[in-house]
VEXPATOR-950102 format. One line per field, with one value per residue: residue number from 1; chain; x, y, z of N, C-alpha, C in turn. Coordinates in pm, 1 decimal. Layout:
N
seq <- (NUM_...)
mol <- (A_...)
nx <- (X_...)
ny <- (Y_...)
nz <- (Z_...)
cax <- (X_...)
cay <- (Y_...)
caz <- (Z_...)
cx <- (X_...)
cy <- (Y_...)
cz <- (Z_...)
***
This chain:
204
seq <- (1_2_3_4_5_6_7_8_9_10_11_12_13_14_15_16_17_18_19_20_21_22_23_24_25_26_27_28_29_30_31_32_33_34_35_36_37_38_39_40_41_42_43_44_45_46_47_48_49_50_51_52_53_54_55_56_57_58_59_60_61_62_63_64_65_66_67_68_69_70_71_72_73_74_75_76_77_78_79_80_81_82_83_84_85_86_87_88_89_90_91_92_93_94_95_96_97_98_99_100_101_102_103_104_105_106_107_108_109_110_111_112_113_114_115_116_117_118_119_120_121_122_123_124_125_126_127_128_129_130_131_132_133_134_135_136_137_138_139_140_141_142_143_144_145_146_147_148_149_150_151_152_153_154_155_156_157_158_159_160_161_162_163_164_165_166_167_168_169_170_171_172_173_174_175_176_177_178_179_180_181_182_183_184_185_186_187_188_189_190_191_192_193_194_195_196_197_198_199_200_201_202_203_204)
mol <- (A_A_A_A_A_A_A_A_A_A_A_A_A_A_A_A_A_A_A_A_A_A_A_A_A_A_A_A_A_A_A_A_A_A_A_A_A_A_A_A_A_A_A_A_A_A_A_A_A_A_A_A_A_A_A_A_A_A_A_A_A_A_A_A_A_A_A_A_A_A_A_A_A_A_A_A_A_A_A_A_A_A_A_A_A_A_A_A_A_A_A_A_A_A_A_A_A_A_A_A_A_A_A_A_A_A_A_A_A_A_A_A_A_A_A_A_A_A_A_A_A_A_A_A_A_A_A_A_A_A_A_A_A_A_A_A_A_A_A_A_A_A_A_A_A_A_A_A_A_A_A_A_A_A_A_A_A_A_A_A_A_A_A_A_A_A_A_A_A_A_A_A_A_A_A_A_A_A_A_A_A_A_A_A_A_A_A_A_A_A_A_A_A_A_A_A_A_A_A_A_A_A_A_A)
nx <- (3180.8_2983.8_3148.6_3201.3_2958.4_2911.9_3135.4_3037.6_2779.3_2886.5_3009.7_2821.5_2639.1_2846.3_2887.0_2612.8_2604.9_2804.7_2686.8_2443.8_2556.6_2664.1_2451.9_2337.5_2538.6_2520.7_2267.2_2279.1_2459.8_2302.5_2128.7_2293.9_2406.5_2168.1_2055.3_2192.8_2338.6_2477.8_2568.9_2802.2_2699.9_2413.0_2400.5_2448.5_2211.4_2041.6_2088.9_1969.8_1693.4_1667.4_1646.9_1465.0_1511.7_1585.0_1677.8_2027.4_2337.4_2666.8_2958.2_3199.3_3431.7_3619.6_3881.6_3939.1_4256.1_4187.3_4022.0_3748.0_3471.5_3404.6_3168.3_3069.9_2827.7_2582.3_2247.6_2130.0_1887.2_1771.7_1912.2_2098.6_2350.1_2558.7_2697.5_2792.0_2920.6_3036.9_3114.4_3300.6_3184.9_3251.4_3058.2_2892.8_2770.3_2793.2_2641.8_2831.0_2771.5_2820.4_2707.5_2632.0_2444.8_2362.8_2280.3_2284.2_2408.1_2310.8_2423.2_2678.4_3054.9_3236.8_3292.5_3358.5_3281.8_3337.4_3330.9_3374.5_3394.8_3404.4_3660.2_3812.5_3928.6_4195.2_4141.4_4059.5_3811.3_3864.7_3630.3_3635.3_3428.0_3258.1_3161.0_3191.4_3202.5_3315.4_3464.8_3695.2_3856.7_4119.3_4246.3_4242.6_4350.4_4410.1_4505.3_4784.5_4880.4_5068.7_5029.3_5135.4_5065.3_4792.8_4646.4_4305.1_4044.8_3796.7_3450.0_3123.4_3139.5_3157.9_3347.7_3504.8_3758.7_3912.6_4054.8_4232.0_4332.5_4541.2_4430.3_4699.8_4765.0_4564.6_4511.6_4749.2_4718.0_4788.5_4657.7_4455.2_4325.3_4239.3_4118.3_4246.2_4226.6_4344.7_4452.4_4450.3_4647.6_4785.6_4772.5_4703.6_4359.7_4154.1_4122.3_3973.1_3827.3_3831.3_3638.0_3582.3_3419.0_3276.6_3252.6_3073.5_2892.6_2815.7_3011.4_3221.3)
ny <- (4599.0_4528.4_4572.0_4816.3_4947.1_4866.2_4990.2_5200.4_5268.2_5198.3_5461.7_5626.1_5589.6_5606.8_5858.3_5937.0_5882.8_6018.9_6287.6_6244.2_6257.9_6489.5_6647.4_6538.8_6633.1_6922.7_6976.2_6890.8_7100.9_7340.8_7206.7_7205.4_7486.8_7648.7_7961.3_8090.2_8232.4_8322.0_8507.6_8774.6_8958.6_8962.5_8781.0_8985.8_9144.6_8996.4_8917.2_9161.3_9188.4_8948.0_9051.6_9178.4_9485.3_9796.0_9876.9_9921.0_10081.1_9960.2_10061.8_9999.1_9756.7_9438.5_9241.4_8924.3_8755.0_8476.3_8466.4_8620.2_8814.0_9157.0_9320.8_9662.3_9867.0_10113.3_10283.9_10572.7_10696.6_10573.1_10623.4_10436.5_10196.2_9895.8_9595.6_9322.5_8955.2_8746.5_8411.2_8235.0_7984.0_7656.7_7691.0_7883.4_8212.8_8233.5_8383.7_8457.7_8512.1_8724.4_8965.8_9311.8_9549.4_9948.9_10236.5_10560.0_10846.2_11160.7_11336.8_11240.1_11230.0_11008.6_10755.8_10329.7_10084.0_9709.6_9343.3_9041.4_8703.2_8318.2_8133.8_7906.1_7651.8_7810.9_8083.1_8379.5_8630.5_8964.6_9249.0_9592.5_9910.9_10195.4_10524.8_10888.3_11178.5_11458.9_11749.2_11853.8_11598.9_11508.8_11277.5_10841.1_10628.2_10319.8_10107.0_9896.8_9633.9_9464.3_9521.3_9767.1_10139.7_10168.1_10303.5_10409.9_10379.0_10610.0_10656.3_10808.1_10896.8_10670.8_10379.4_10054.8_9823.9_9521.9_9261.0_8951.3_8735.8_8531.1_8231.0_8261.7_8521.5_8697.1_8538.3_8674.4_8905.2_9078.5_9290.8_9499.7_9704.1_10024.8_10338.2_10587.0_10972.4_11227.4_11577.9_11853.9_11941.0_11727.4_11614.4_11493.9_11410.2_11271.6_10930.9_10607.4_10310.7_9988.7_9990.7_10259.9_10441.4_10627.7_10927.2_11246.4_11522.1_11705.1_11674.4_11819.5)
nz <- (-10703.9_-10540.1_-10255.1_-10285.1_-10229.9_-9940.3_-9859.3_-9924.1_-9761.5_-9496.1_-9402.5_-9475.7_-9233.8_-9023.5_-9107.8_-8981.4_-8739.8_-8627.7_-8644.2_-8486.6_-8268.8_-8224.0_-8222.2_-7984.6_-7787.5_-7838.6_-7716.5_-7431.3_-7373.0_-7384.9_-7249.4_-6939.8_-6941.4_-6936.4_-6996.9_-7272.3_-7573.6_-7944.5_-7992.1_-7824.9_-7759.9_-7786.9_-7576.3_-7365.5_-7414.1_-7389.5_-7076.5_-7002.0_-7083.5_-6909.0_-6668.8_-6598.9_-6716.5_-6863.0_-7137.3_-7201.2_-7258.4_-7380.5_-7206.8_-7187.5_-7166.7_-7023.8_-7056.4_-6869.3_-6740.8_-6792.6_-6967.1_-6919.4_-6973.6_-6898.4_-6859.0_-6893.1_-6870.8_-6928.2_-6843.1_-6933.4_-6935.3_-6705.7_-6468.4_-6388.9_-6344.8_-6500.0_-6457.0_-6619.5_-6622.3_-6898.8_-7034.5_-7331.6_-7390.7_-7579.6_-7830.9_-7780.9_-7555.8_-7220.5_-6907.2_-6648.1_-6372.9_-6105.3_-6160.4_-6138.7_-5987.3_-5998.5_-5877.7_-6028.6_-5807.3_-5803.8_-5578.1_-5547.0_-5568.4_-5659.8_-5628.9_-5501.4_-5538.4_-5487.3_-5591.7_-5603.8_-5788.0_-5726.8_-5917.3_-5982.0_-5796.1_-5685.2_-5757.9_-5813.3_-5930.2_-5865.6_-5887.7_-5966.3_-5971.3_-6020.2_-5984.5_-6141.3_-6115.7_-6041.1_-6135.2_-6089.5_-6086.2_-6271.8_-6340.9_-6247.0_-6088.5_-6013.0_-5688.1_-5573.9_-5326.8_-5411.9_-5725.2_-5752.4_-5859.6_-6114.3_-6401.2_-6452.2_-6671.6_-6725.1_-6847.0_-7009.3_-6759.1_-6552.4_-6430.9_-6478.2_-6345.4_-6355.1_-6212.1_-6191.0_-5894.2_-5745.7_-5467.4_-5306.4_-5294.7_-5210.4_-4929.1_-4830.0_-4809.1_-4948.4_-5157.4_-5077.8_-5196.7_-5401.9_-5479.3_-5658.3_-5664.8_-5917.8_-5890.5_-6218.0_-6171.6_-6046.4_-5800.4_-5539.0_-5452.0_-5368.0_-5168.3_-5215.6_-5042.7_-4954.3_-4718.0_-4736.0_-4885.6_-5110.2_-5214.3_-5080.5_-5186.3_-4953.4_-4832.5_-4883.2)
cax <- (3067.4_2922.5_3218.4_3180.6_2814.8_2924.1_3189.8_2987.4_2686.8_2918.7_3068.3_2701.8_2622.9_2967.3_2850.5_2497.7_2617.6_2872.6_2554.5_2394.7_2629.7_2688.6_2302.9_2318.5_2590.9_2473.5_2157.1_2329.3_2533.1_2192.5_2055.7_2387.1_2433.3_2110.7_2063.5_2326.1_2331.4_2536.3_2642.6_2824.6_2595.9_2311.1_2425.0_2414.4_2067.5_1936.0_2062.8_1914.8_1595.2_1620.9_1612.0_1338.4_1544.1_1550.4_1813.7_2176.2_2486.9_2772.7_3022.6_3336.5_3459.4_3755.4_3848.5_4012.3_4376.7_4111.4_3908.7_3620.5_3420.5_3351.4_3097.6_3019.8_2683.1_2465.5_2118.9_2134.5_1734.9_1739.1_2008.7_2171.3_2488.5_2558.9_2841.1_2792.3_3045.2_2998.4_3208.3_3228.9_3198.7_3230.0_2971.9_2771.1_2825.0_2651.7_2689.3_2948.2_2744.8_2905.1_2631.6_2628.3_2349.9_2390.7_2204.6_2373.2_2395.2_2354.8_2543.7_2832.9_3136.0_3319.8_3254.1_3436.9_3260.9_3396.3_3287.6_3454.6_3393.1_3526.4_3714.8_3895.3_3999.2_4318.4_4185.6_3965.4_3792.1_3793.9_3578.7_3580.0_3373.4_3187.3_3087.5_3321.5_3146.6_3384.9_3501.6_3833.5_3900.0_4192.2_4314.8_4201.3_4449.9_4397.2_4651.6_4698.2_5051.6_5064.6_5092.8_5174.2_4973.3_4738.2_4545.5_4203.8_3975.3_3612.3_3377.5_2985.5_3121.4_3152.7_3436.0_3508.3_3861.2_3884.3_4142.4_4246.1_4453.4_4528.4_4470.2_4780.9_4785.0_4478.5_4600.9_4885.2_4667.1_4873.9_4587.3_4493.5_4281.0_4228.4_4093.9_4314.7_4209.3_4382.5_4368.5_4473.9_4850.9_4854.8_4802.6_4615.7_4255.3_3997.1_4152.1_3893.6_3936.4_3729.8_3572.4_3537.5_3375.7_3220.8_3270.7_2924.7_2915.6_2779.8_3147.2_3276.1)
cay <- (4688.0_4518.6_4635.3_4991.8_4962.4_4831.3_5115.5_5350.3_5233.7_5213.6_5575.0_5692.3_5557.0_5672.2_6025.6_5967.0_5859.4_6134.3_6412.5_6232.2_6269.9_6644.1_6695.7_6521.8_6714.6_7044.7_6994.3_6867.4_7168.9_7398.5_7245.6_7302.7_7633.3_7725.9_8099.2_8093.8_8305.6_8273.3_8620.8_8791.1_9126.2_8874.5_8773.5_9072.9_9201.7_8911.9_8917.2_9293.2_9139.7_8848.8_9113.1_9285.3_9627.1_9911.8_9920.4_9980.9_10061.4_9894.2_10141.9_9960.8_9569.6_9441.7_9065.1_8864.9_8615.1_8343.9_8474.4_8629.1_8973.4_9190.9_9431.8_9758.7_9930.5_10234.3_10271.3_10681.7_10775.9_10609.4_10635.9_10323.3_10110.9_9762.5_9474.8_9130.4_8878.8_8720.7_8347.8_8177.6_7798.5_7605.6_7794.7_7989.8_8286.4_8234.3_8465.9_8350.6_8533.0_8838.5_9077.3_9377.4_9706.6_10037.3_10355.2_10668.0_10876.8_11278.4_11364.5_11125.0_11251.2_10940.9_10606.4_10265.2_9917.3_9584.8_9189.6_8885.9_8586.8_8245.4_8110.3_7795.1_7674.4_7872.8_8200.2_8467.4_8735.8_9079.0_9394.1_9668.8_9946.1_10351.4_10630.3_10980.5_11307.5_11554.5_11790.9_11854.6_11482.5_11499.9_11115.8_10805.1_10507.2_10200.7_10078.6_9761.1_9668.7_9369.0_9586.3_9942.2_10229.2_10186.0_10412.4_10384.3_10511.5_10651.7_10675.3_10816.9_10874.6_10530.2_10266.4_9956.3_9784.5_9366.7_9173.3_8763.5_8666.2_8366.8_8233.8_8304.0_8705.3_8726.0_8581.2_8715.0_9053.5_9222.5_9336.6_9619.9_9808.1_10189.0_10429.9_10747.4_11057.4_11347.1_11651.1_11905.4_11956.8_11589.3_11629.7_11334.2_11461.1_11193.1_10836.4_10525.3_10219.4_9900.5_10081.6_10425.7_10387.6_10699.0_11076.0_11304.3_11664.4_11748.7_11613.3_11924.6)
caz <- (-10685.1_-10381.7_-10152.5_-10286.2_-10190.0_-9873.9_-9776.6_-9865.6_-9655.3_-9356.1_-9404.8_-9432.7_-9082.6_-8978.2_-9083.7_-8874.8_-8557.9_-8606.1_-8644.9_-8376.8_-8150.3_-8240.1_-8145.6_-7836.6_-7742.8_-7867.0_-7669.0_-7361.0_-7401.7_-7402.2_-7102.4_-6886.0_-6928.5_-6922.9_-7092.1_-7382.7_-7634.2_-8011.3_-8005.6_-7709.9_-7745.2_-7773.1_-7428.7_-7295.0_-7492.4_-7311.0_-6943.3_-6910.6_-7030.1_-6789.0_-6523.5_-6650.7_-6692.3_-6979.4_-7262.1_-7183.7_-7352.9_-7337.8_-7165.2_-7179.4_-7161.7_-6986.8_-7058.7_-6736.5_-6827.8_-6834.9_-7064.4_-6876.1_-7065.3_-6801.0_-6941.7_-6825.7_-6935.2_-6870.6_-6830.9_-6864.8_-6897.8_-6553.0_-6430.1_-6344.8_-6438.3_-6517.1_-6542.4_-6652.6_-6684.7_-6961.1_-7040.7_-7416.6_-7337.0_-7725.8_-7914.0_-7658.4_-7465.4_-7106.6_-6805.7_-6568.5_-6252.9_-6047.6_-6220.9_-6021.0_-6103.7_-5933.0_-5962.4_-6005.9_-5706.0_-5830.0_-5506.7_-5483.0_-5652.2_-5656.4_-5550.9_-5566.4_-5559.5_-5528.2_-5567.9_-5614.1_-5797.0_-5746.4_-6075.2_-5966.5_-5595.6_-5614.0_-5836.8_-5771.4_-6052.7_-5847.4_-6022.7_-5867.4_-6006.2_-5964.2_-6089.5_-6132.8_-6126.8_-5963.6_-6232.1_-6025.7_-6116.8_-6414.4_-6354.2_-6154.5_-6063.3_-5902.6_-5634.1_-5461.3_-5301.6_-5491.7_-5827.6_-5701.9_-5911.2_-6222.4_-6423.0_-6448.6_-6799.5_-6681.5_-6962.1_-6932.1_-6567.3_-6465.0_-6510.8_-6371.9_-6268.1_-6314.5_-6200.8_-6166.1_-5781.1_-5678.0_-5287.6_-5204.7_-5286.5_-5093.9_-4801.7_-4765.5_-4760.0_-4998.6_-5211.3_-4997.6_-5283.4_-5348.0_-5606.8_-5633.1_-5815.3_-5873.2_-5985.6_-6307.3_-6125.9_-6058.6_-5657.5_-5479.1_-5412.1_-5322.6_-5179.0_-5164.0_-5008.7_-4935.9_-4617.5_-4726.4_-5058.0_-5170.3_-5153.8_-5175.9_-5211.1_-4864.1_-4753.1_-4942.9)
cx <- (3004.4_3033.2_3219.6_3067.1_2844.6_2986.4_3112.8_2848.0_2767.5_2975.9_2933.4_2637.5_2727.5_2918.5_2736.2_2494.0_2698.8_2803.8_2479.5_2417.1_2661.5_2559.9_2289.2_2434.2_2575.0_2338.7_2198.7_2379.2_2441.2_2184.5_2181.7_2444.1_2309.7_2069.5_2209.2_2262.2_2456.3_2606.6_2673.0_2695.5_2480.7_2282.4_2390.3_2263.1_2001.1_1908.0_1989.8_1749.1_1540.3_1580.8_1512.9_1402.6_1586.9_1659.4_1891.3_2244.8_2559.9_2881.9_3200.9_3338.3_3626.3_3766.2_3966.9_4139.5_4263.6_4037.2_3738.3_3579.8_3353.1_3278.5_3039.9_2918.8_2614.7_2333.1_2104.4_1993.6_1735.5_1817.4_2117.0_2272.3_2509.4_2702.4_2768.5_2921.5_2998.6_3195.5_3198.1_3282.3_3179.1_3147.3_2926.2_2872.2_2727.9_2733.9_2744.5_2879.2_2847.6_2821.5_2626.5_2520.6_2346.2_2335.2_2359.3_2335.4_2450.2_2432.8_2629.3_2931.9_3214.4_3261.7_3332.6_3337.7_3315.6_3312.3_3414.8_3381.2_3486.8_3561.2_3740.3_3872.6_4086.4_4320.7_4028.7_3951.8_3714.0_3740.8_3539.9_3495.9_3268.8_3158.2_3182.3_3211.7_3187.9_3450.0_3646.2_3925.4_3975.8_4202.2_4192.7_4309.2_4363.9_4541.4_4616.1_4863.2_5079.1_5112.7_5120.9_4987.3_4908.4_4608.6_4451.4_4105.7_3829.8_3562.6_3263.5_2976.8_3084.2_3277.1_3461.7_3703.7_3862.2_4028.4_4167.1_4330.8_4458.4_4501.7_4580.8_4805.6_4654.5_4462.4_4656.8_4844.9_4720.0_4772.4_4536.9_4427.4_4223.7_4207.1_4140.5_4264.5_4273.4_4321.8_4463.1_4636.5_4874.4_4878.7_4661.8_4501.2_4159.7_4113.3_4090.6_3932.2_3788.6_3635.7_3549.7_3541.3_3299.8_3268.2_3133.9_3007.7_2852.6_2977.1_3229.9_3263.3)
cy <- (4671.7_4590.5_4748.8_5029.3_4918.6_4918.6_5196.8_5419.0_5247.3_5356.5_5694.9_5668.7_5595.1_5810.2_6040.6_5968.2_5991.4_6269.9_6367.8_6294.1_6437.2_6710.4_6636.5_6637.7_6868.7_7061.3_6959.7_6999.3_7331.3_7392.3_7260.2_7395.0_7706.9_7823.3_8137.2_8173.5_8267.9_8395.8_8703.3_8965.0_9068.4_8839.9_8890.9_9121.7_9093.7_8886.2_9084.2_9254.5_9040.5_8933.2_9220.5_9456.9_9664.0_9829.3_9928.7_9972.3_10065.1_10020.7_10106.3_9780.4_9523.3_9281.1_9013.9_8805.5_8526.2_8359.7_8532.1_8757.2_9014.8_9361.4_9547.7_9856.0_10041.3_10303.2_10489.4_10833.7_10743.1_10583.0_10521.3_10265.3_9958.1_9682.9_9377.2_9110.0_8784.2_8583.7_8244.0_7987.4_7695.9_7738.5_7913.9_8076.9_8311.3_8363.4_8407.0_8411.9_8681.9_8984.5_9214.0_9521.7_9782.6_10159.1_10475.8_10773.4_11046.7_11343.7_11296.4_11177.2_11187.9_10832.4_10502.7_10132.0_9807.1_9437.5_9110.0_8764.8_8450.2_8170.8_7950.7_7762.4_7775.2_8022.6_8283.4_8569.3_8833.1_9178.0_9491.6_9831.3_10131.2_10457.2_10781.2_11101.7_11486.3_11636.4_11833.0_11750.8_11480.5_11323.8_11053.1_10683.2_10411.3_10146.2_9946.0_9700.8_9586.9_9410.3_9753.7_9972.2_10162.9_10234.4_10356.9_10493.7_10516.6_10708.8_10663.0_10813.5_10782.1_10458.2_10132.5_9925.7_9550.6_9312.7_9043.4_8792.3_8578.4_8370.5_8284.6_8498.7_8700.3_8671.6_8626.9_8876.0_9181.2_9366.8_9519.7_9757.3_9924.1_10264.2_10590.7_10880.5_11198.9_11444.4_11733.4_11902.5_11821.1_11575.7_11494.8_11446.7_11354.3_11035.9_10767.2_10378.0_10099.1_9925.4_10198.8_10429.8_10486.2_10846.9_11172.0_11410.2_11731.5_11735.8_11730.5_12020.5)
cz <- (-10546.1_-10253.9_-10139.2_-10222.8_-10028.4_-9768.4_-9820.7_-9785.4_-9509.1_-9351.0_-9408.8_-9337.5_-9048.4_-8921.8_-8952.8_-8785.0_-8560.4_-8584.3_-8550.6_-8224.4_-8113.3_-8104.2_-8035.9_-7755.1_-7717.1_-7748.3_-7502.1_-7329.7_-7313.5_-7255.6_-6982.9_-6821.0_-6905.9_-7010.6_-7160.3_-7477.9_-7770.3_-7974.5_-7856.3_-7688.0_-7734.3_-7628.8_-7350.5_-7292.2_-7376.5_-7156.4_-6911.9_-6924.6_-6975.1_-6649.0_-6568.9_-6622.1_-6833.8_-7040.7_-7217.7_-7271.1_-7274.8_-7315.9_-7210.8_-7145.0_-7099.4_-6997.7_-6945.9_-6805.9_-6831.3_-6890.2_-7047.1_-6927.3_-6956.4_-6891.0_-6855.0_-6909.0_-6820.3_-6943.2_-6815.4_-6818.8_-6723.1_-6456.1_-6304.1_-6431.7_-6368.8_-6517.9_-6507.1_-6725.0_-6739.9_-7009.6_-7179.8_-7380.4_-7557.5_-7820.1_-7870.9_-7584.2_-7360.0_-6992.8_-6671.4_-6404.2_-6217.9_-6099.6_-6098.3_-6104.4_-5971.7_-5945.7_-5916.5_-5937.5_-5753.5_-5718.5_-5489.4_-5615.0_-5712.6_-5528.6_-5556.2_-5455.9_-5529.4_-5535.6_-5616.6_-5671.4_-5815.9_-5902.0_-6081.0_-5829.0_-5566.7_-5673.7_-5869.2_-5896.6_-5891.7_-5982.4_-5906.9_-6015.1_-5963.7_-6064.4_-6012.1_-6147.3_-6115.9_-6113.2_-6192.3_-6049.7_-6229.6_-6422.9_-6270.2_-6169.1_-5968.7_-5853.3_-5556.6_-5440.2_-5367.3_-5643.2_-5877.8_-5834.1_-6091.3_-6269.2_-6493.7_-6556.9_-6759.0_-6799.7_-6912.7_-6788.7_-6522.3_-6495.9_-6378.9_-6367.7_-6287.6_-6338.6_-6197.0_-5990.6_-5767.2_-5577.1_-5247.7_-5215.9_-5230.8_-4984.0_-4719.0_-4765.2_-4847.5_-5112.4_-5173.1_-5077.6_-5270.0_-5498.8_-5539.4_-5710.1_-5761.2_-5970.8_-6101.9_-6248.8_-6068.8_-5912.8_-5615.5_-5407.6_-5322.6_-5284.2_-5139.6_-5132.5_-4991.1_-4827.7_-4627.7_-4875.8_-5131.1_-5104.0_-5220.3_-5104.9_-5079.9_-4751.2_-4826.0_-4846.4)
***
């Protein structure tokens, strides 16, 4: 009897240090990261009111190879648009930085964005990003010599673009990015580039 009383005194300290340790961790965990969130929409709900700005909906989401939620939102009473990247670390989903907000520009027919954040030493998260308006616009592709042509889905006239590179494809320059759009017969109309980043309707 005494040995039973004995293991099962040490297996109930076992458990406590084991729940101790949880809550130090958990709270460790907290301070960290900072602004965490359980739920990834939670996350979001919460970085628009860290920046003291309206409501948005979520437009579209694109997740990186490493796991990063690149969220695209619009604000369309006042006419602005959103991405947060959003990263789940154990429990929590915190914001990994690269936030970018943009108003929408009633003359610009076509725009194209970019940032960069770093990931690693050797691995870069581009997003590139705009807003589509042109009703001539059937398609839109993204190109980059690195992985020739790909097509690009615009929703609420906006969409974004997120990629991973390593150092050495941006280096070696091959990147070289470009938003194509054509039109109803599939003819190249509008081509943007990292220097010539918008087309308004006075350019018509």
């Amino acid at each position: 009897m005494m040995r039973k009383l004995l293991k099962d005194n040490r297996l109930q300290s076992h458990m406590i240090r084991i729940g101790i340790i949880l809550l130090l961790l958990f709270a460790l965990q907290v301070t960290m990261l900072g602004h965490t969130s359980w739920s990834k929409e939670k996350a979001v709900e919460d970085w628009v009111q860290s920046m003291e700005m309206p409501p948005a909906k979520v437009v579209s989401e694109q997740v990186s190879p490493s796991g990063y939620h690149c969220i695209l939102l619009i604000d369309e009473t006042h006419g602005m648009y959103h991405t947060v990247h959003l990263e789940r670390q154990l429990l929590f989903w915190t914001n990994h930085g690269g936030t970018v907000s943009m108003p929408i520009k009633p003359d610009v027919l076509l725009s194209f964005r970019h940032g960069m954040t770093t990931l690693s030493k050797n691995k870069y998260l581009y997003y590139y990003l705009g807003q589509v308006s042109d009703p001539k616009i059937k398609r839109l592709a993204f190109y980059t010599e690195l992985e020739g042509e790909q097509p690009v889905d615009a929703q609420s006239g906006i969409y974004q673009v997120v990629k991973e590179y390593s150092k050495q494809d941006v280096e070696r320059g091959s990147l070289k990015a470009k938003l194509r759009a054509y039109d109803t017969e599939d003819q190249l109309i509008y081509e943007l580039g990292i220097d010539d980043i918008e087309i308004r309707r006075s350019q018509q």
